[in-house]
C-alpha positions as CSV (number, residue, x, y, z in Angstrom):
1,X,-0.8,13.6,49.3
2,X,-1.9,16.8,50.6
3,X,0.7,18.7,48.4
4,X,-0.2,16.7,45.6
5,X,-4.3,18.1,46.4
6,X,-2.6,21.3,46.6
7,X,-1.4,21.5,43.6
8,X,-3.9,20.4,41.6
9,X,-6.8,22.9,43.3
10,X,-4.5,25.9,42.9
11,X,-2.8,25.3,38.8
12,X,-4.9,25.6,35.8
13,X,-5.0,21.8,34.2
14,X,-2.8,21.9,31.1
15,X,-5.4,19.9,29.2
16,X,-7.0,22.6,27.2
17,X,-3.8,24.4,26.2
18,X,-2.5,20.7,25.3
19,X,-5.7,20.5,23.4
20,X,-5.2,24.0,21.4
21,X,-1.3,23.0,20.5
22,X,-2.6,19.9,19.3
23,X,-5.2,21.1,17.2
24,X,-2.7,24.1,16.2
25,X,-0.4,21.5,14.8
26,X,-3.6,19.8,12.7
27,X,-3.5,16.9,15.2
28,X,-7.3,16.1,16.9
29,X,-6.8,15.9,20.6
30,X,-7.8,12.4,21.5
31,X,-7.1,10.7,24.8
32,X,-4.0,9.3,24.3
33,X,-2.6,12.1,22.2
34,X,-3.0,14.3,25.1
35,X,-2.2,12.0,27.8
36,X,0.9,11.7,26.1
37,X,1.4,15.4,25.4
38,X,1.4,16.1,29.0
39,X,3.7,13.3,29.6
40,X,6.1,14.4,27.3
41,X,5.3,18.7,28.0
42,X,4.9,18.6,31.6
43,X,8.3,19.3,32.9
44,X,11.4,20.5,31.3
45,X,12.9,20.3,27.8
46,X,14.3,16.8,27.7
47,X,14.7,13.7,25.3
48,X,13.0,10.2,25.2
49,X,12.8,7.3,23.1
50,X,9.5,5.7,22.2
51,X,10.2,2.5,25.2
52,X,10.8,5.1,28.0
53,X,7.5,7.0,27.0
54,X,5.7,3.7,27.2
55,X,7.4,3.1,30.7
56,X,6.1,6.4,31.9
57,X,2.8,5.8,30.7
58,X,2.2,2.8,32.0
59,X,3.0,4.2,35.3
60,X,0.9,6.9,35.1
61,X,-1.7,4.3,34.0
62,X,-2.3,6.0,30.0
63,X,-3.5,2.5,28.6
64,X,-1.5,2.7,25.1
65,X,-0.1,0.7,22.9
66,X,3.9,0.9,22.1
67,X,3.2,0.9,18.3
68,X,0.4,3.7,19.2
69,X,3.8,5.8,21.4
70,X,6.0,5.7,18.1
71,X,3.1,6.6,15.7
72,X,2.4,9.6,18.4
73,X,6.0,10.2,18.5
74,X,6.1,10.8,14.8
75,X,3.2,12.8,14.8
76,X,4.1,15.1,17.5
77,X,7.3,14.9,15.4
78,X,6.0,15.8,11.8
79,X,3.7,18.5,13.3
80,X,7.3,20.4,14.5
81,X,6.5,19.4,18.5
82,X,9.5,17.3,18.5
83,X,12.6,16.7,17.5
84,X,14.0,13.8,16.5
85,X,17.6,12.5,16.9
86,X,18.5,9.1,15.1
87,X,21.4,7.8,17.3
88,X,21.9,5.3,15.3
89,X,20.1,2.6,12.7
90,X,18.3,1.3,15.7
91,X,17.5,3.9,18.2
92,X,16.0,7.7,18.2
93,X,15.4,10.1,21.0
94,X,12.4,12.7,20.7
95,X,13.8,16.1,22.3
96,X,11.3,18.6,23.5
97,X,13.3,21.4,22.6
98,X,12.8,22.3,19.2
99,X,15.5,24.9,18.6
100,X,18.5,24.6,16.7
101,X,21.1,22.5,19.3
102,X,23.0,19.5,18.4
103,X,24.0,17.1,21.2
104,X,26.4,14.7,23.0
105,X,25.2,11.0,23.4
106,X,26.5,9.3,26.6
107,X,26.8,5.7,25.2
108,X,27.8,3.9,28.2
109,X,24.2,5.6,30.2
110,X,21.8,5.9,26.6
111,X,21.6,9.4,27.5
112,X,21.5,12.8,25.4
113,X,22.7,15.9,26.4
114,X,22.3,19.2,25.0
115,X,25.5,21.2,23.0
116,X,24.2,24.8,22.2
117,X,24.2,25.2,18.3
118,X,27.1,28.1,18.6
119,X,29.5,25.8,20.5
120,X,29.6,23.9,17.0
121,X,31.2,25.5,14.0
122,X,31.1,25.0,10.6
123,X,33.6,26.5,7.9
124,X,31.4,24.9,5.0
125,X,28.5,23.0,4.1
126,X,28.6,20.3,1.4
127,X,26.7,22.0,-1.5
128,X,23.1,20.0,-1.6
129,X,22.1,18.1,-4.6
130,X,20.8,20.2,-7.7
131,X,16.9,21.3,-7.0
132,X,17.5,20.4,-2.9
133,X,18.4,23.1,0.4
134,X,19.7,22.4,3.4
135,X,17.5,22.7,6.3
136,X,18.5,21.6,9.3
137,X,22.3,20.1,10.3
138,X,22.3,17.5,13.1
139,X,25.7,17.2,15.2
140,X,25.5,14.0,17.4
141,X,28.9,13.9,19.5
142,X,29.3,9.5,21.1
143,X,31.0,10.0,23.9
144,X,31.7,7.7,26.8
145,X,33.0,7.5,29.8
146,X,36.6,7.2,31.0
147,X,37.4,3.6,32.4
């Protein structure tokens, strides 16, 4: 506990720069949207799905909805906060890392892991349909482990 006092009496609370991003975006800062944002922004780049994010904030005691984590999720999302990876019909992460990086999916553990966006290559694009651009190219590699 005392390390826990420690830390908060010696860092700045993240709350007010949460606050700024958010309103940055065009999203208002309420409660949950920043109790969220420092769930999801408080650590490391990583990725989540809208049922883990509800886990965590039910630990950390954030009374929210999970309808309320997936409309925050595409908020966060549509602002350009998030990424989102569709793994399939029925299941997205949001990454935290916004960059351009495609990933691996570990199907066996429902986990994502980062591929830097040069380790992929590309000798052509389809051409778009007339009046469209590409603007992004998602690679999601399944993999699993050996038995």
């Amino acid at each position: 506990m005392a390390d826990r006092n420690y830390t908060e009496k010696t860092d700045p609370s993240r709350k007010p720069c949460l606050t700024a991003v958010l309103r940055m975006a065009g999203l208002r800062p309420t409660r949950q949207r920043v109790a969220l944002a420092e769930l999801l922004f408080g650590g490391p780049h990583r990725h989540i799905s809208a049922e883990e994010l509800h886990s965590e904030a039910s630990i950390a005691r954030v009374n929210v909805s999970l309808a309320t984590i997936y409309n925050t999720l595409h908020q966060f999302h549509e602002a350009g906060l998030l990424r989102e990876v569709a793994v399939d019909a029925s299941r997205s992460y949001f990454d935290t890392d916004t960059s351009d990086h495609h990933h691996f999916y570990v199907e066996d553990e429902q986990r994502m892991i980062d591929i830097p966006a040069d380790s992929v290559k590309f000798d052509a694009l389809p051409k778009p349909p007339r009046g469209m651009s590409v603007t992004h190219v998602d690679v999601v590699i399944r993999v699993r482990r050996h038995q």
